[in-house]
C-alpha positions, 0 to 999 in steps of 0.5 A, a space after each residue: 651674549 655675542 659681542 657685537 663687531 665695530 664698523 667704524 671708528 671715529 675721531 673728533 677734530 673740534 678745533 676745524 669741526 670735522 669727524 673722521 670715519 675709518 669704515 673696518 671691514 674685516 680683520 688681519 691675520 692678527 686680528 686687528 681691524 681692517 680699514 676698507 674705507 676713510 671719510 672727512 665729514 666737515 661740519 663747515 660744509 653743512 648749511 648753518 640753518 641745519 646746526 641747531 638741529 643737529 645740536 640738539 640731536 648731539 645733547 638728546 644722544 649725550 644726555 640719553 648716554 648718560 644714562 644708558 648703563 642700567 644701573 643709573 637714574 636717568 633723571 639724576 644722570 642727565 640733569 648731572 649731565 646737562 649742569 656739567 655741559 653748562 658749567 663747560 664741561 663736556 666729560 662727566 669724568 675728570 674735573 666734574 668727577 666720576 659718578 658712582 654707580 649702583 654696581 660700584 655701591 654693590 661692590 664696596 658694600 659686599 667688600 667693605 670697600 672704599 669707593 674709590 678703590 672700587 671705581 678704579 677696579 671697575 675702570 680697569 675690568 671689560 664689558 664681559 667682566 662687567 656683564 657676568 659680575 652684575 650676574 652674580 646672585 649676591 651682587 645682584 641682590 645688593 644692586 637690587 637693594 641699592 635701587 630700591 632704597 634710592 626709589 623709596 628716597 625718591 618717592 618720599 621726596 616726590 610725596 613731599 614736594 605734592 603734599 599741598 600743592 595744586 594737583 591736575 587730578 582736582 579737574 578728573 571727574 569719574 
């Protein structure tokens, strides 16, 4: 699978509520990104009537993030997410600590590994790593395994909390 190349980088500069864009376009002879282009979007400038919008835009895209990798439930990632944001916290790593994922699981399970351990091994590895280990037959079986456990938790967690409540199926008539 072909990387795909970056377009731009942005910093966040909070405290005057302004993102600067660096547009690359190319590399050096060494290989390094090129700057073509360099952009101030002032959030100030914006009219307020519009911040709630995009507010709202920001916590779809964090809590949608939180649960992009493949590996996580999207339900537990984004309401983790969501609490953390409450709680004023805007990194899921750091104080909040790091959030276990299926692969790490795998991993340490394969290896009789502690966790920790491996989640700093994970840290350390890049996308192509990530992507090919996720590939192998053994680990994949594992993080097969690990996902159907955690569905069958949730189902009988599900089936539970149904049992005796009021159903909308009561008013489907066939």
């Amino acid at each position: 699978m072909a990387t795909r190349e970056r377009k731009a980088r942005v910093k966040n500069d909070l405290e005057n509520k302004v993102l600067h864009f660096e547009f690359l376009s190319g590399k050096d002879s060494e290989g390094n990104p090129l700057v073509a282009h360099r952009r101030l979007f002032d959030l100030n400038r914006i009219p307020s009537n519009l911040h709630s919008a995009l507010a709202l835009h920001g916590l779809k895209q964090k809590l949608s993030d939180s649960f992009a990798d493949p590996d996580s439930e999207p339900v537990e990632s984004s309401d983790a997410v969501f609490a953390q944001l409450v709680a004023g916290t805007w990194s899921q790593r750091g104080e909040a600590g790091p959030r276990t994922s299926i692969l790490e699981e795998a991993i340490a399970a394969l290896k009789g590994a502690d966790i920790e351990k491996v989640r700093e091994f994970v840290a350390k590895q890049d996308d192509d790593w990530v992507k090919a280990i996720k590939k192998d037959p053994a680990v994949k079986a594992k993080m097969d395994e690990i996902a159907a456990k955690k569905a069958a938790e949730r189902a009988k967690a599900s089936k539970a909390s149904a049992k005796g409540a009021e159903s909308t199926l009561d008013s489907i008539t066939l």
